[in-house]
N, CA, C and O atoms as CSV, one atom per row, in Angstrom:
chain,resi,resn,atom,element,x,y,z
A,1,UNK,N,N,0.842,-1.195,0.000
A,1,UNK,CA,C,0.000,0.000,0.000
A,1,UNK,C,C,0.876,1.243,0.000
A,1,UNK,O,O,1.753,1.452,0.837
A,2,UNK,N,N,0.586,1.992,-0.939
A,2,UNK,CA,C,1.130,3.076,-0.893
A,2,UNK,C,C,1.134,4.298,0.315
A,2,UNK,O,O,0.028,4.722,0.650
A,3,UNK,N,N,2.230,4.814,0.909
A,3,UNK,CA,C,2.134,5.620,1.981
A,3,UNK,C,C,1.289,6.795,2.230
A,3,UNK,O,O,0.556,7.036,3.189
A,4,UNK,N,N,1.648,7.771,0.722
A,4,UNK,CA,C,1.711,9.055,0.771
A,4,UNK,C,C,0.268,9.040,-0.219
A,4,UNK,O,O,0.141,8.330,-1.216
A,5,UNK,N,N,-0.601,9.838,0.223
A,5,UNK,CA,C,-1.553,10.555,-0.710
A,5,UNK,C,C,-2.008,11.598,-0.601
A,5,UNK,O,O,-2.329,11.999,0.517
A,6,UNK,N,N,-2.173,12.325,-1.656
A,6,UNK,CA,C,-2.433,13.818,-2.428
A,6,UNK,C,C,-3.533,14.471,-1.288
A,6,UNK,O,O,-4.336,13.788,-0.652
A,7,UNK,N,N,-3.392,15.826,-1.190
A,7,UNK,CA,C,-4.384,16.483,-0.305
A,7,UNK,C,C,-5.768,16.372,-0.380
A,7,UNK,O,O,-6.604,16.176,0.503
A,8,UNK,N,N,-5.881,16.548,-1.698
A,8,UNK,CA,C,-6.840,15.921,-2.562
A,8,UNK,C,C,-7.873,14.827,-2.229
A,8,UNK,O,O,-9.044,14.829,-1.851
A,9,UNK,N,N,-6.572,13.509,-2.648
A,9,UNK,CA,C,-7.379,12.084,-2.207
A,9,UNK,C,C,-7.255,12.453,-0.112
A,9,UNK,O,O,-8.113,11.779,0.459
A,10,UNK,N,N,-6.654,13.063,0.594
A,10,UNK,CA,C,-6.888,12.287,1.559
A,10,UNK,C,C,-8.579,13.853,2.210
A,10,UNK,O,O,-9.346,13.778,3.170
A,11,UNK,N,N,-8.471,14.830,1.254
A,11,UNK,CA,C,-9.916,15.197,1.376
A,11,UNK,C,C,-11.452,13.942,1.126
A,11,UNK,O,O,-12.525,13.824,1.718
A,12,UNK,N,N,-10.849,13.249,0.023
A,12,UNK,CA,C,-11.792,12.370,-0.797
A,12,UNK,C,C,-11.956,11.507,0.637
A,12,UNK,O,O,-12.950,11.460,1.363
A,13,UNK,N,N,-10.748,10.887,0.798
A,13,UNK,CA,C,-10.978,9.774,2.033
A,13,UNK,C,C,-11.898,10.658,3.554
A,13,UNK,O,O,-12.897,10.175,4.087
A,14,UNK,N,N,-11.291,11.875,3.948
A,14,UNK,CA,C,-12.127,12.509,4.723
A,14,UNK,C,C,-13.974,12.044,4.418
A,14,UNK,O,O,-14.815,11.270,4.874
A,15,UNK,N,N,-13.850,13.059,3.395
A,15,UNK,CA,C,-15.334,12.649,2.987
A,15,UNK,C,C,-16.231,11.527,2.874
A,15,UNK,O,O,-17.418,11.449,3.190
A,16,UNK,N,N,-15.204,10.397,2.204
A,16,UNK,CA,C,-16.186,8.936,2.038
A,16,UNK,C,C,-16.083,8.244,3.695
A,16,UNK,O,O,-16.558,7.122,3.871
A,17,UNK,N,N,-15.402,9.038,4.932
A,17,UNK,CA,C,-15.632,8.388,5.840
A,17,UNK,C,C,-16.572,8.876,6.529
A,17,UNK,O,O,-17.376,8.259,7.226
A,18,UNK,N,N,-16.490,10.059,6.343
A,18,UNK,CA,C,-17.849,11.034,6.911
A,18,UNK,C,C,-19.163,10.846,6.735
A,18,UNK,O,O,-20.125,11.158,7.437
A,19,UNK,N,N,-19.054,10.148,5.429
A,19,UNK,CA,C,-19.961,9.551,4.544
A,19,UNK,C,C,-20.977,8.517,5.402
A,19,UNK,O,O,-22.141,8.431,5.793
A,20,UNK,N,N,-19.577,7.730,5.414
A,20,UNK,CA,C,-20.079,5.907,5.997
A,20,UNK,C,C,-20.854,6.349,7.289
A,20,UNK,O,O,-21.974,5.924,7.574
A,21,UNK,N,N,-19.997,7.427,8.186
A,21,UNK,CA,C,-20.402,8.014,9.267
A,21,UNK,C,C,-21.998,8.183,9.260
A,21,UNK,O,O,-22.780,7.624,10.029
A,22,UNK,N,N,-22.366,9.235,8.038
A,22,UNK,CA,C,-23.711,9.464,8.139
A,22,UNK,C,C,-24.707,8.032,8.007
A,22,UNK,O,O,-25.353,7.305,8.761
A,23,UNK,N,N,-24.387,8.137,6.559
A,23,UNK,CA,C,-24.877,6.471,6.286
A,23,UNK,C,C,-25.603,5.549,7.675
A,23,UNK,O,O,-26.764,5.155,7.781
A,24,UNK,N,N,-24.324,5.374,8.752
A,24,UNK,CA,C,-24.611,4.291,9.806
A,24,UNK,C,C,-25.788,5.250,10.948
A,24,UNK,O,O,-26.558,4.597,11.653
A,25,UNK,N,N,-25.798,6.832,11.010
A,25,UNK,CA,C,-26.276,7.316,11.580
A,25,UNK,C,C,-27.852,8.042,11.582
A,25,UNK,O,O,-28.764,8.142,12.403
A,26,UNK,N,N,-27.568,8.556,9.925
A,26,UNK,CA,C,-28.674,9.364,9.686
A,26,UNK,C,C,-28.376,10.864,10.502
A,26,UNK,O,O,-29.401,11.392,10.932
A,27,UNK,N,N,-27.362,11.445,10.704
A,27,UNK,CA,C,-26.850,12.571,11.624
A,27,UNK,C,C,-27.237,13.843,10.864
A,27,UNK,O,O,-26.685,13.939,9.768
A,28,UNK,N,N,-28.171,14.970,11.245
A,28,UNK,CA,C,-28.404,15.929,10.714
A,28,UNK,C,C,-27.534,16.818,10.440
A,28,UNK,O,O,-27.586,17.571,9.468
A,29,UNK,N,N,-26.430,16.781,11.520
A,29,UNK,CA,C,-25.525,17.784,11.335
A,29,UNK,C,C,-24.167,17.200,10.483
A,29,UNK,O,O,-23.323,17.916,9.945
A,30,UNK,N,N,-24.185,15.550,10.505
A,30,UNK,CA,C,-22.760,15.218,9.678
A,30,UNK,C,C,-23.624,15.510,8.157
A,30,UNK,O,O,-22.875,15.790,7.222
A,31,UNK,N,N,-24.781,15.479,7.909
A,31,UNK,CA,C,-25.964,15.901,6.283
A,31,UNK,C,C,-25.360,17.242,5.960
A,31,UNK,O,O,-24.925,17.329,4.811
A,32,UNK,N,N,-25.259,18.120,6.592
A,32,UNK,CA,C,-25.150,19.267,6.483
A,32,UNK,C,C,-23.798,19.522,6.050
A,32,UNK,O,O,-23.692,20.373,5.167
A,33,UNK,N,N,-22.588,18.902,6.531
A,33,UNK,CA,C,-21.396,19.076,6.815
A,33,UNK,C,C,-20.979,19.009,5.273
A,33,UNK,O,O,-20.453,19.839,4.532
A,34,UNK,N,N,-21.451,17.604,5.065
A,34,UNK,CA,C,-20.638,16.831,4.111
A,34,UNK,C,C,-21.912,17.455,2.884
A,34,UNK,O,O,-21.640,16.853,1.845
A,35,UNK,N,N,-22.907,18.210,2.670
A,35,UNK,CA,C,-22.929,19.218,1.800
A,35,UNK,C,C,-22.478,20.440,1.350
A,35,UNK,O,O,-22.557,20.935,0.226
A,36,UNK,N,N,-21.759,21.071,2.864
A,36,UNK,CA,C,-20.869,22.042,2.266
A,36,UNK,C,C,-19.551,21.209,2.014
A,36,UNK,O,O,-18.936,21.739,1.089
A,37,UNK,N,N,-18.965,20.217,2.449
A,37,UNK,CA,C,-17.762,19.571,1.889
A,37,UNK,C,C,-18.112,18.906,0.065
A,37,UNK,O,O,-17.218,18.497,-0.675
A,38,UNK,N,N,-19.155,18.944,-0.195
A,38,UNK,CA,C,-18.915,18.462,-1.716
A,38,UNK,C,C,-19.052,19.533,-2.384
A,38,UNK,O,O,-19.565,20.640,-2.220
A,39,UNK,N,N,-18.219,18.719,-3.552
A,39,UNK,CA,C,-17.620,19.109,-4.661
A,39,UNK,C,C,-18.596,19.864,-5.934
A,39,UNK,O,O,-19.609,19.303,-6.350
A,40,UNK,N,N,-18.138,21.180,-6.460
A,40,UNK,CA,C,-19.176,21.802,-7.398
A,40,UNK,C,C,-18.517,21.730,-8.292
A,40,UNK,O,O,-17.317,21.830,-8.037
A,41,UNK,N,N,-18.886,21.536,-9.708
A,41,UNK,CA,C,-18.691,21.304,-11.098
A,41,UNK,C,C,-16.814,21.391,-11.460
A,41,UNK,O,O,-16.097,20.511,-11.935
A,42,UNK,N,N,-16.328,23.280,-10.867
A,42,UNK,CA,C,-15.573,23.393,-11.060
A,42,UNK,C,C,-14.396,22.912,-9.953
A,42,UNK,O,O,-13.348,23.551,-9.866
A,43,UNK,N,N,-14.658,21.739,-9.122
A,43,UNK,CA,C,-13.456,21.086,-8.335
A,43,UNK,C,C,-13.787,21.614,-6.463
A,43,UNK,O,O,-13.714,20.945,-5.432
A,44,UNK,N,N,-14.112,22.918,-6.668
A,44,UNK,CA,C,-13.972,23.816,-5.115
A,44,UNK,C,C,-15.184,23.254,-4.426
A,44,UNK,O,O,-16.168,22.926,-5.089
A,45,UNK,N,N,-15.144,23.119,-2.976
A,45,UNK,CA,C,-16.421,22.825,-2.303
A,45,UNK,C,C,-17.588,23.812,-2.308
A,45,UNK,O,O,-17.443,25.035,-2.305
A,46,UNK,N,N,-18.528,23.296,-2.313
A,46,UNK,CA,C,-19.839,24.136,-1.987
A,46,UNK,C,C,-19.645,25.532,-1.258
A,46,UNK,O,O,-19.990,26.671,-1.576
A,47,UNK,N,N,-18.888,24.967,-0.039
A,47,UNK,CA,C,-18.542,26.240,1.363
A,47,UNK,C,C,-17.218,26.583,1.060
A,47,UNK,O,O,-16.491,26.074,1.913
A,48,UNK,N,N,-16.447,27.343,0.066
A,48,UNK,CA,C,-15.211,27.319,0.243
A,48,UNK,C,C,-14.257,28.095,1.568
A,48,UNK,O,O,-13.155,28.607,1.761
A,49,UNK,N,N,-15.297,27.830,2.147
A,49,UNK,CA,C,-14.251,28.176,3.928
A,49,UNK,C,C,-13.942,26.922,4.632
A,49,UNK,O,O,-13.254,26.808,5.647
A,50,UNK,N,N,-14.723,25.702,3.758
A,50,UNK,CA,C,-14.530,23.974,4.318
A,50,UNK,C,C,-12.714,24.298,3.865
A,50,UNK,O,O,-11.811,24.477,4.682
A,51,UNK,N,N,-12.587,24.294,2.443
A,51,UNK,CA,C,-11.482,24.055,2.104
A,51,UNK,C,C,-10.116,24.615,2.711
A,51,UNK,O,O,-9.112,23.905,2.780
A,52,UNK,N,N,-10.155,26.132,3.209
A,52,UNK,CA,C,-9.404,26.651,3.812
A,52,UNK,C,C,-9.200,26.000,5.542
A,52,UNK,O,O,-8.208,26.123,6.260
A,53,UNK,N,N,-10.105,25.515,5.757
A,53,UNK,CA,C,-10.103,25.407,6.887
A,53,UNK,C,C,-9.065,23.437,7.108
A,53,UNK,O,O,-8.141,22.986,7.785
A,54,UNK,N,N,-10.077,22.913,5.991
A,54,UNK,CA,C,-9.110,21.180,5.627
A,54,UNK,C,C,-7.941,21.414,5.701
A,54,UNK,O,O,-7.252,20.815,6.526
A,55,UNK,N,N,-7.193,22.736,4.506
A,55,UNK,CA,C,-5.437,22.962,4.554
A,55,UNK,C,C,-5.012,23.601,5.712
A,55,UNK,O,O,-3.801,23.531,5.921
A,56,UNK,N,N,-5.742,24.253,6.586
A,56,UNK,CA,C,-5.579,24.409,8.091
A,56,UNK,C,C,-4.844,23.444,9.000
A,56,UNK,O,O,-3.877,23.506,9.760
A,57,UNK,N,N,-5.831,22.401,8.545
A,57,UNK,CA,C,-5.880,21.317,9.033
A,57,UNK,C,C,-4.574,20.339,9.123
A,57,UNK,O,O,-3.934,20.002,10.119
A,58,UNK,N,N,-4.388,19.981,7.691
A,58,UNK,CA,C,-3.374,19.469,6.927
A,58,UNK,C,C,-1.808,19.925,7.744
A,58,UNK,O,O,-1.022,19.172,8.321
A,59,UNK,N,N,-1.711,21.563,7.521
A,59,UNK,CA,C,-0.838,21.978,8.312
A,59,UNK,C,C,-0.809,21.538,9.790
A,59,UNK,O,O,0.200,21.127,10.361
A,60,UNK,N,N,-1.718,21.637,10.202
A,60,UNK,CA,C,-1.440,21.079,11.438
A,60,UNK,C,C,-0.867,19.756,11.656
A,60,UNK,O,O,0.074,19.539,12.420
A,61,UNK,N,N,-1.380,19.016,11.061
A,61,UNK,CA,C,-0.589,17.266,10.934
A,61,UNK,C,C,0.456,17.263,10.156
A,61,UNK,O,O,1.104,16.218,10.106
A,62,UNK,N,N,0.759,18.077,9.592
A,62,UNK,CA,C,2.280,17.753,9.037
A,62,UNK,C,C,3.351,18.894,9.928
A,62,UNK,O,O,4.551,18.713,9.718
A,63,UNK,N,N,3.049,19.819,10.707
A,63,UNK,CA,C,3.771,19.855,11.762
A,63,UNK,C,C,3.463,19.523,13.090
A,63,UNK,O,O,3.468,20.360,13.992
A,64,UNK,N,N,3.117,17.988,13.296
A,64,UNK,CA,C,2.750,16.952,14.253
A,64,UNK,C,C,2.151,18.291,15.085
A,64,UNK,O,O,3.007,18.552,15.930
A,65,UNK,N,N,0.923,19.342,15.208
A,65,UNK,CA,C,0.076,19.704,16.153
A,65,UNK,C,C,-0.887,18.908,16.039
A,65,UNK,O,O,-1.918,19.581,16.054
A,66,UNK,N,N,-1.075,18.002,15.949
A,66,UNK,CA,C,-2.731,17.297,16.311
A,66,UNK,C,C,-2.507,16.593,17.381
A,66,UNK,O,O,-1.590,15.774,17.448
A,67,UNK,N,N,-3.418,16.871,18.442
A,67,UNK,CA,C,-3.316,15.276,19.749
A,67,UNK,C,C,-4.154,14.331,19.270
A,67,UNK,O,O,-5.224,14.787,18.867
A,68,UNK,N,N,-3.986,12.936,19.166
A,68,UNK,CA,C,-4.625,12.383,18.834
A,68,UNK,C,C,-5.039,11.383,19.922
A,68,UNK,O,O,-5.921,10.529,19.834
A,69,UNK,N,N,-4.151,11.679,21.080
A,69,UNK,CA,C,-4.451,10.698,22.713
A,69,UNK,C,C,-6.197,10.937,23.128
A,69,UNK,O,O,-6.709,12.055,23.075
A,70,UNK,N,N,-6.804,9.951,23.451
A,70,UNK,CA,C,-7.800,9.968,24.087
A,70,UNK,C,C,-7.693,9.882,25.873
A,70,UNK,O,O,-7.483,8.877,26.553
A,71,UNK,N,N,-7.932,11.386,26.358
A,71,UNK,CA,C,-7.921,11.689,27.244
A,71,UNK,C,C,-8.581,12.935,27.997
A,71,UNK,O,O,-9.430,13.446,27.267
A,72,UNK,N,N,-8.458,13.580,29.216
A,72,UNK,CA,C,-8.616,14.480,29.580
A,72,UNK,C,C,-7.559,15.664,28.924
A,72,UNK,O,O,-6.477,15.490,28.363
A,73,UNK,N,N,-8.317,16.968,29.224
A,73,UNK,CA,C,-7.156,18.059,28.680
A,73,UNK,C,C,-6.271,18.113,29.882
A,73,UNK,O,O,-6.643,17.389,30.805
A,74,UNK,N,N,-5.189,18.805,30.080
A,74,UNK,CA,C,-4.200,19.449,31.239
A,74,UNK,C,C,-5.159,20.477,31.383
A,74,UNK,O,O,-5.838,21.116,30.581
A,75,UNK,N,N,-5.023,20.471,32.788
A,75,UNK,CA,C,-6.421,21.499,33.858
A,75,UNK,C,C,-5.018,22.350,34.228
A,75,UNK,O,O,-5.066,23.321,34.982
């Protein structure tokens, strides 16, 4: 399996999990989400403040700021 994928595909993967998410739930607010996260004719999302906010994101995990520990915060 290949390691590395495009911002792109790992938006795509975001989405088709968000997806499955709703799918298993029926969640009004993941409905909503993942309509401003899709895609309009010309490539950009519906909400293009989703997108700014994903490469936000991105940055953050590629300079290891994300916690990903399941825990309490430091009080």
């Amino acid at each position: 399996m290949e390691d590395k994928i495009t911002i792109k595909e790992a938006y795509t993967a975001m989405y088709a999990y968000l997806k499955m998410l709703y799918d298993m739930t029926g969640s009004d607010d993941l409905g909503g989400f993942l309509g401003s996260m899709s895609l309009l004719e010309d490539g950009t999302p519906a909400d293009p403040g989703v997108w700014d906010d994903w490469m936000r994101a991105v940055q953050q995990a590629r300079h290891g700021q994300v916690d990903l520990t399941l825990g309490r915060p430091d009080e």
